[in-house]
Structure formats: structure tokens, C-alpha cells
N, C-alpha and C positions, 0 to 999 in steps of 0.2 A: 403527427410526424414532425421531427427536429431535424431540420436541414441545417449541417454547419459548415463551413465552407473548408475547415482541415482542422485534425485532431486538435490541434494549438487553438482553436477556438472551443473545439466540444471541452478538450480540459479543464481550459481555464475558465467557462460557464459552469463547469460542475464543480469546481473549488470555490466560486465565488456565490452559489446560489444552493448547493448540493450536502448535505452531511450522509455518514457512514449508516446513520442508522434509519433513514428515512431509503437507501440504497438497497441495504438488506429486505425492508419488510417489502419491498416490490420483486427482488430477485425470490424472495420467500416464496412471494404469491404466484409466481409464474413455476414453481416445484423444484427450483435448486437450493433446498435448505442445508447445506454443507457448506458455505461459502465466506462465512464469518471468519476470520481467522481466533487463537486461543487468547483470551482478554490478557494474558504475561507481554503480548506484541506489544508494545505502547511507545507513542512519540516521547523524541530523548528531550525536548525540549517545549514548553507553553506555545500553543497556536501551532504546532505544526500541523500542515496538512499537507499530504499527497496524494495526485493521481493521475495516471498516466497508465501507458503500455505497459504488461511483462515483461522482463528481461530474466528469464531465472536462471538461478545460477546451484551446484550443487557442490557442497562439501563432504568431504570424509576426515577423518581423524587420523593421525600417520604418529608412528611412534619412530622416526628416525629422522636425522636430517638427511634429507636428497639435493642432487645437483638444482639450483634453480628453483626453489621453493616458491617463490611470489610470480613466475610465469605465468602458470594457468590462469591467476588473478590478475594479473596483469592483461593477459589476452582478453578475456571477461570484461573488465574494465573497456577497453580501448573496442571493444566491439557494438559499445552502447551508440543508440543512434537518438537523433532529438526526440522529446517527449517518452523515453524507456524510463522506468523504474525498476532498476534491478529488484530480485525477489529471491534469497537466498534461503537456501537448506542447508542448518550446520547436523541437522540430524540431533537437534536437541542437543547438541555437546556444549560442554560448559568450561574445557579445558583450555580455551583460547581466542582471540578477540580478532573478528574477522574483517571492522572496517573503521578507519580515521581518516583527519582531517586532509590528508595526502590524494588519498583513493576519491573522497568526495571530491577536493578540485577539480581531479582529474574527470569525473564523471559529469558533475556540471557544463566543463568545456565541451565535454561530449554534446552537451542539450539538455541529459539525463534531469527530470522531473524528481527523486528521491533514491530513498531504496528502504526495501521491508527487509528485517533477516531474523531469523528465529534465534538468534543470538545475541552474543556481544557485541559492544562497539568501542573505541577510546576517544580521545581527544575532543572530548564532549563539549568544554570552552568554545574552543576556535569553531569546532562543525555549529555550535551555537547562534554565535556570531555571525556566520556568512550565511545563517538562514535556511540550510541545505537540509529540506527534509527527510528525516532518520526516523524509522521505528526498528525498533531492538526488544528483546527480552532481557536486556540489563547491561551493566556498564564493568568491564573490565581493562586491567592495563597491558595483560600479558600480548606477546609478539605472536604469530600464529608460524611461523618457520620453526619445522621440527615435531608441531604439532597438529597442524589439520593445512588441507591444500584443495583447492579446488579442480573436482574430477571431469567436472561438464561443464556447460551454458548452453543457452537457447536450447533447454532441453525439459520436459515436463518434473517438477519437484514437487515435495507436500511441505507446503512452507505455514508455519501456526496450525498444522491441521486441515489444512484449504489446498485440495490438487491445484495445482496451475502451470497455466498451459502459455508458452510463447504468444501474447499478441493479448492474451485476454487484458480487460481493464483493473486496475490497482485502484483503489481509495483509502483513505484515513483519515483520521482525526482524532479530536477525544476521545471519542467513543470507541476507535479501536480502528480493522483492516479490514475491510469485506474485498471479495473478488467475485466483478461481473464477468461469467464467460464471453466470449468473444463473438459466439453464436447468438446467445441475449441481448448484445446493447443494443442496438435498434429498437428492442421494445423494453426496454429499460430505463433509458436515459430520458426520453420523454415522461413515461407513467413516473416517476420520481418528481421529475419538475411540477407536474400535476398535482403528486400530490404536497407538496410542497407548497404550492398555490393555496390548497385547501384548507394545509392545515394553519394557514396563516389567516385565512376566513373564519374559519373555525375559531382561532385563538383570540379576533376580532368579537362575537359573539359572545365567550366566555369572559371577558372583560367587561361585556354590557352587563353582564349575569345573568345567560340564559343558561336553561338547566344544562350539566352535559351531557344528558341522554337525549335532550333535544337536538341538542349543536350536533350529536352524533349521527344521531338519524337526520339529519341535514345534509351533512358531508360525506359521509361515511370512514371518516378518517381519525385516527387515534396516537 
């Protein structure tokens, strides 16, 4: 058992010692195999990594300009609390770009750790720059007023494929975005660190040149 003394520490040990993929093969093993997000999610920029809370957020598509188009987003935004990761649903749509370098200031001031979205994003330089970790499915310049607006938050989405639930935990990296239920991290976040432990024993071994069906059956880790 990992005793941490508040989320801002369980975080920032699982970005400094933690990858996506060593995350996944433990939430595997314990039977939530849906949890990967679809390999198109990927950071907009070298070395991003996020993790943190849910904050999801859900869009729809709208074929008309309405009063007030950027409110709901705007509420969204301004509702994010320290350590959230927003987690957006464009519903796959490709018609328009849901977040820049505007929206991230604003979320950072918040505390807000990143944000995942099944979509587009712009202002890719500046979000660059101020380091604010982004995963998108791709980079576009269009304005989203007139064309999609956010219908919920703090509300369950299927964002990459991956259901997600208010409060669960966010991760990313290279390798991509998995999501630990909120009911799992307690036996997650430790068995990870373990094996993380192992397979750095492991990789100690393999270096010596031990076979690696021995170093396997040593460790039991791969």
C-alpha cells in the first residue's frame, strides 16, 4: 500500500516514475481491458505527459450560430478545480477545433494538470511553449462558433473509446491515454510502481546477459 499525503503528490510520483503502458498492463490484469484510449489521441507536442483527475466534458455539432456560443465552454473551463484534466467528447467530429492557447491559460490558472480531447486543437506554438499538456487527434485552425458547442460537463463521455467517469484518473504519454477507474486506483497505483521496480531489475539482468526466459521467470514481468 502507497500512502500519499494529497492527489498533488500521488500525481506528480506517477508522472515522474509511471508510463501509460506499464499503467494499462496492471489495470488489464485486475479485468478492465477497455481502458486504453484509440492510438489517433496523441500528445500535440515532445515529452508531454499528463495525469491527473477527470473533468469530462461533452460536445455536439450545431449547424447554426446561437446566442452565446463559447458559454457552455466557458463554464467548463472556469469549473475546472486543481489537479483536473479536462477529458472531451467531440463525438469524433472533425468539423471544428475545440481548444487553444486562450482556453489552456485559463485552465492552468485553474490548477488543471492537461486535457485529452478526441479532437482538434490550434495554437499549437504558444500551447507548445507554455508546456500545457494537450492530447488531440489532430491539429486544426477552424473556430468552433456556429459549429459544435459544448452540451455537458462533469458528466460521463466516451472520449478515444475509453467510458469516463468524473473523478477517475487520466494518464499519458508516448505511448498514448489510458484511464484508471476511480474505484481501481488504490490497487493500481501501487502494483504499477512494483512493477516498474521489476522491470528495472529485470532490465539490470538483461544487460548482464541473462537469458530472458530466465530474467522472466525471475520477475515475472515483460
Amino acid at each position: 500500500m502507497v500512502d500519499f499525503a494529497s492527489d498533488t503528490e500521488m500525481f506528480d510520483t506517477m508522472r515522474d516514475k509511471l508510463y501509460a503502458s506499464v499503467i494499462s498492463d496492471v489495470v488489464d490484469s485486475l479485468g478492465a481491458r477497455n481502458q486504453g484510449m484509440r492510438p489517433d489521441v496523441r500528445p500535440i507536442y515532445e515529452g508531454a505527459t499528463v495525469v491527473g483527475r477527470a473533468y469530462p466534458v461533452l460536445m455536439a455539432d450545431v449547424y447554426k450560430f446561437i446566442d452565446d456560443p463559447y458559454g457552455p465552454e466557458i463554464d467548463a473551463v472556469d469549473s475546472l478545480k486543481p489537479n483536473d484534466v479536462m477529458v472531451v467528447c467531440t463525438q469524433r467530429s472533425t468539423r471544428t477545433c475545440f481548444w487553444g492557447e486562450l482556453l489552456a491559460t485559463a485552465a492552468r490558472a485553474r490548477g488543471s494538470r492537461g486535457i485529452v480531447v478526441d479532437g482538434t486543437v490550434r495554437d499549437v506554438a504558444q500551447i507548445t511553449k507554455m508546456k500545457f499538456p494537450t492530447f488531440a487527434t489532430g491539429i486544426y485552425m477552424v473556430d468552433s462558433a456556429g459549429r459544435s458547442i459544448v452540451i455537458d460537463h462533469n458528466c460521463p463521455v466516451d472520449c478515444g473509446g475509453v467510458l469516463v467517469n468524473p473523478g477517475d484518473i487520466v494518464f499519458g504519454d508516448i505511448d498514448g491515454v489510458v484511464v484508471i477507474p476511480k474505484e481501481l486506483e488504490k490497487e493500481v497505483i501501487p502494483l504499477a510502481l512494483e512493477k516498474v521496480s521489476k522491470e528495472d531489475q529485470l532490465r539490470d539482468e538483461l544487460l548482464k546477459g541473462t537469458l530472458l526466459r530466465d530474467a522472466y521467470n525471475k520477475y515475472g514481468v515483460l
